[in-house]
MITOR-435711 format. One record per residue: x, y, z of N, C-alpha, C, CB in turn. Coordinates in steps of 0.2 Angstrom, whole numbers, padded with zeros to 4 digits, always signed. Each point is the difference from the previous one (the first is absolute). Glycine has a CB too. Layout:
<recs>
XYZXYZXYZXYZ;...
</recs>
This chain:
<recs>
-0014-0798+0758+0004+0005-0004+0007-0001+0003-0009+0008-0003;+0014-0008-0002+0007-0002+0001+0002+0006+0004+0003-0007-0013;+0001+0008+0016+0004+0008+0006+0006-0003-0006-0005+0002+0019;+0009+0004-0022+0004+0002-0005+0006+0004+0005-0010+0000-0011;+0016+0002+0010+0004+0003+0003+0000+0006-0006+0007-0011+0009;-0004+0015-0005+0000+0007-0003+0003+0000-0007+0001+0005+0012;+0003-0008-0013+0005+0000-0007-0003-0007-0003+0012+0006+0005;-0017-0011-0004-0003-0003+0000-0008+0005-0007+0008-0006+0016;-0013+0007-0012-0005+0006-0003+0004+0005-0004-0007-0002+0010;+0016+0003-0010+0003+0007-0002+0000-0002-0012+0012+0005+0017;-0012-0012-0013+0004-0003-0007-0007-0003-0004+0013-0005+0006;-0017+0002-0003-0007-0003-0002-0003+0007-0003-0002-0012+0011;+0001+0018-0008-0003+0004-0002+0003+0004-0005-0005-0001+0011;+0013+0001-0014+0002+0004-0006-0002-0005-0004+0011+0008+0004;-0009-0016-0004+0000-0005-0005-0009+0001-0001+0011-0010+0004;-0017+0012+0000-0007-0001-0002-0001+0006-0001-0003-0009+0006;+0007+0016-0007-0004+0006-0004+0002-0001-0007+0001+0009+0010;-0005-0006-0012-0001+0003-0009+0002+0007-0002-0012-0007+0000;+0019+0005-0002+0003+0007-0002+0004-0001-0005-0001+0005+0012;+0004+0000-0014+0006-0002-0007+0007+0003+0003-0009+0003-0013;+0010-0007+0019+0007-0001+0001+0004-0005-0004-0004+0002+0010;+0008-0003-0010+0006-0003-0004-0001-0007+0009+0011+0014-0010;-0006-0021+0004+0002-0003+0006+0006+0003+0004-0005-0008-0006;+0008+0011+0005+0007+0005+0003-0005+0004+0002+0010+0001-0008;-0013+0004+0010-0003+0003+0003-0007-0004+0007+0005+0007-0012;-0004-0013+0011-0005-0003+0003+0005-0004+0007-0010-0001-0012;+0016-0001+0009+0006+0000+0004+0001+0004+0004+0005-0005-0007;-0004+0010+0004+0004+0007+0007-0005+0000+0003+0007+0009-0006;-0015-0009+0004-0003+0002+0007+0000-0005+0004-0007+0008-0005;+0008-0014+0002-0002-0006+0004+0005+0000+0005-0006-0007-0008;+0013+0009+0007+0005+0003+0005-0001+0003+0003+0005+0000-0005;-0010+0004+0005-0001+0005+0008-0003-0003+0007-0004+0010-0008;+0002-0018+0005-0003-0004+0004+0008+0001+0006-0010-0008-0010;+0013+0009+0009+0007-0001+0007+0000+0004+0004+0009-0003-0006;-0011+0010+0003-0002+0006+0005-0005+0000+0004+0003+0005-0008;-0010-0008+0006-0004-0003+0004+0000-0001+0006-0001-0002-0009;+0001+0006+0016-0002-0002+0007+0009+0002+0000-0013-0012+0003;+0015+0016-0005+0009+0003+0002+0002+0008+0001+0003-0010-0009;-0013+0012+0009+0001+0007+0004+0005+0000+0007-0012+0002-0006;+0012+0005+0007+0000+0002+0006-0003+0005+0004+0008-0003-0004;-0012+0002+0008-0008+0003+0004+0007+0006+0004-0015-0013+0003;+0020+0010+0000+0000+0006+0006+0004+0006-0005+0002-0008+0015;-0004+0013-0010+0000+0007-0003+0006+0004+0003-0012+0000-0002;+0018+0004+0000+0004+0002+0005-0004+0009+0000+0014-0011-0003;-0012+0013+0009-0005+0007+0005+0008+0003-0003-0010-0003+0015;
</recs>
């Protein structure tokens, strides 16, 4: 089995669902692929 990077599996998996998006709508989400792994875990007390 191929190992896919996060934005990788983000895009493969909106292009392989079955839904009645718009191609404009399948763009923007595929855009959130940039956000992907750009959290921030520490917490301020």
């Amino acid at each position: 089995m191929k190992e896919l990077t996060a934005g990788e599996a983000w895009r493969l998996a909106i292009r392989n669902s079955k839904t009645n998006l718009t191609e404009s709508d399948l763009k923007v989400l595929e855009n959130l692929e940039k956000l992907l792994g750009k959290t921030n875990a520490e917490r301020s007390a």
